[in-house]
C-alpha positions, 0 to 999 in steps of 0.5 A, a space after each residue: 207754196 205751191 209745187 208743180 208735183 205731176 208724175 208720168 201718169 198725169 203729164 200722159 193724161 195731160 199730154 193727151 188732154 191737149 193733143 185731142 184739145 188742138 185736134 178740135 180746135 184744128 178741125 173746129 169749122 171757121 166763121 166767115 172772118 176768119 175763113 175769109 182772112 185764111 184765104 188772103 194767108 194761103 195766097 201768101 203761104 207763110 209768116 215769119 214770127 220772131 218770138 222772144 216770150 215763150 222757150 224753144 220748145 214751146 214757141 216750136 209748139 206755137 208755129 207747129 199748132 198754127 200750121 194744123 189749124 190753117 194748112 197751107 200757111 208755114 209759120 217760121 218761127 226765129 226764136 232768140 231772147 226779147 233784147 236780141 229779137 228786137 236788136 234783129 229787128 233794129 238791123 232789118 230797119 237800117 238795111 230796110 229789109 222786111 223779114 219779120 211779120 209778127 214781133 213778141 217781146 218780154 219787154 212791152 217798152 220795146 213797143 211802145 218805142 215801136 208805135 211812137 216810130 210808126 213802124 206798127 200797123 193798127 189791127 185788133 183780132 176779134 178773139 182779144 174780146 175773149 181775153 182776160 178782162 185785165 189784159 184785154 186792151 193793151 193798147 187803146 189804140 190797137 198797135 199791140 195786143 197781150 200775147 204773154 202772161 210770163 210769171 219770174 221768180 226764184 227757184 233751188 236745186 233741193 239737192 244742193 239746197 234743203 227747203 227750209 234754207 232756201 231764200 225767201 225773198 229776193 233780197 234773202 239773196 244778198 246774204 254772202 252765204 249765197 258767194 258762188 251759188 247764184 244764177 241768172 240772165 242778163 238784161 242786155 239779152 233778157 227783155 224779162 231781165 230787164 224788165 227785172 231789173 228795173 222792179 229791183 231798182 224801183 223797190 231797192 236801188 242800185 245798191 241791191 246790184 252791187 250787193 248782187 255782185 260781191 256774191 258773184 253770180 253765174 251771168 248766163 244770157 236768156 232768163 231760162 239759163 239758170 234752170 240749166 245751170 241747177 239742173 246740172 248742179 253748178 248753181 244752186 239758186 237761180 234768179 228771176 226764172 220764168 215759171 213755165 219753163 221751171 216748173 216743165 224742168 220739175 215735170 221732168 224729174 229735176 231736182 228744183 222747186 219753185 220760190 214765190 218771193 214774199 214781196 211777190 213775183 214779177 209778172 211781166 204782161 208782154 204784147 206781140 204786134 204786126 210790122 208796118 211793113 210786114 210782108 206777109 200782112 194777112 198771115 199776120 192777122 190771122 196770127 194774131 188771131 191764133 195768139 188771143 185766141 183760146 188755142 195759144 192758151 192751150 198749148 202753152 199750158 201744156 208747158 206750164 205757161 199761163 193761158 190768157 183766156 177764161 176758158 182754158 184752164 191754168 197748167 196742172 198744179 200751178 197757183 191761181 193768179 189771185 193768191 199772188 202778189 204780181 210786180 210789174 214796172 209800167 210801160 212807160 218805166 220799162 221803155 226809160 229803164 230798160 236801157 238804163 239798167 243795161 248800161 248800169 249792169 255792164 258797169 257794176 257786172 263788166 258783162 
């Protein structure tokens, strides 16, 4: 099983590492494109992106590093959970406001929803070329484009819970020995809950949801609730855990280990798109160009986030891609499931 063991001294060098990556990349000269479409983004001289697929702090990081390497063009970022951001989305529709330039969501039926209402607009960034073979062309016809490889799975307090005791599946779960020791999120504000959700009832039926239930678990909102609630000891195991943002904790000292269910992790591969309406439709180009180019990868790695390109390499310590198992409903069942599962939560949850 792989750890994410770094002491102070290799988070330094990575630290370091990074910053004089984003400073080259930063001060990298510009091709005639992308010089010419920084042009169109000053006269506008600003975006406003709603993120629901990396953290705070690393979403922060995201908008900070494309101010440095396009002056003049802010980025606003409104962080907020996948659910969320698209129910904010959704209200700016019915008043017909236009805010958001650049949507990104955990949950890619969110998108496809999107495109079928035509409230998308049809752009490829060239850097998509240099993505990962396997999520390079999200959508054939070029509404959405791969912006997130989030990898949930579970993790233990091993200080409230030994190694050797831990889970080791999802089902292991189940056992009433975990009554009062749970956490996770809700998929009524998680896109990755959801899409979560949806895998488990594919692979176990709604059973495994009841089964869930009798143990009683701490229901926060976000998918990074339950690494709060094992970093301050009121839960021990927590469910369906976004691998950046546990393994960042473990950087930090916390008591917490990764755990790779043996069936395998769920992977949700998650797109972002420009707005139809977007205001700001040059700035939004050129984010989507910083986002499937090689500096989103870079800074998201910092946090232990997986890079979406070939050349830039995994987080410190992370396990290669190919030595796990990946789970992910499709698009088309996370579009008809997602709403389904939410309603059956609140029914066998009451939350």
């Amino acid at each position: 099983m792989a750890m994410f063991l770094i002491n102070r001294r290799e988070m330094l060098a990575l630290a370091a590492w990074s910053a004089a990556a984003t400073k080259a990349y930063a001060q990298a000269p510009m091709g005639a494109a992308e010089a010419a479409l920084y042009e169109a983004a000053k006269r506008e001289g600003e975006i406003t992106w709603y993120s629901g697929q990396y953290n705070a702090e690393t979403s922060e990081a995201v908008g900070r590093a494309f101010g440095e390497r396009y002056p003049g063009v802010r980025c606003n970022v409104v962080r907020s959970t996948s659910q969320v951001a698209f129910q904010r989305l959704s209200q700016d529709a019915r008043a017909n406001v236009a805010q958001c330039d650049v949507f990104s969501s955990t949950n890619s039926g969110h998108f496809t929803q999107l495109k079928r209402e035509r409230r998308l607009m049809q752009f490829r960034p060239a850097n998509a070329d240099g993505m990962l073979p396997s999520i390079r062309t999200m959508d054939p016809e070029n509404y959405f484009h791969t912006s997130f490889l989030g990898l949930f799975l579970m993790a233990h307090n091993t200080r409230l819970v030994p190694e050797a005791e831990a889970p080791k599946s999802w089902t292991d779960v189940l056992d009433p020995k975990w009554r009062d020791k749970l956490a996770v999120g809700h998929p009524g504000f998680s896109g990755a809950i959801g899409v979560w959700a949806v895998q488990m009832r594919k692979m176990y039926t709604w059973d495994y949801f009841r089964r869930l239930e009798r143990n009683r678990p701490q229901i926060g909102r976000s998918s990074q609730d339950p690494v709060t609630a094992m970093n301050a000891g009121e839960r021990s195991v927590g469910i369906c855990v976004p691998v950046g943002t546990a393994a960042l904790s473990i950087s930090r000292g916390n008591p917490l280990k990764l755990i790779y269910p043996t069936e395998g992790v769920l992977a949700t591969i998650s797109p972002s798109a420009i707005l139809a309406n977007a205001p700001h439709p040059n700035a939004a180009k050129l984010f989507m160009e910083f986002q499937t180019g090689p500096h989103l990868s870079q800074v998201v790695r910092l946090t232990f986030n997986e890079p979406l390109r070939a050349d830039v390499p995994s987080a410190e310590g992370a396990r290669p891609l190919a030595d796990v198992t990946l789970l992910a409903p499709s698009l088309e069942e996370q579009e008809r499931g997602v709403p389904e599962v939410r309603e059956a939560w609140r029914d066998t949850f009451g939350v």
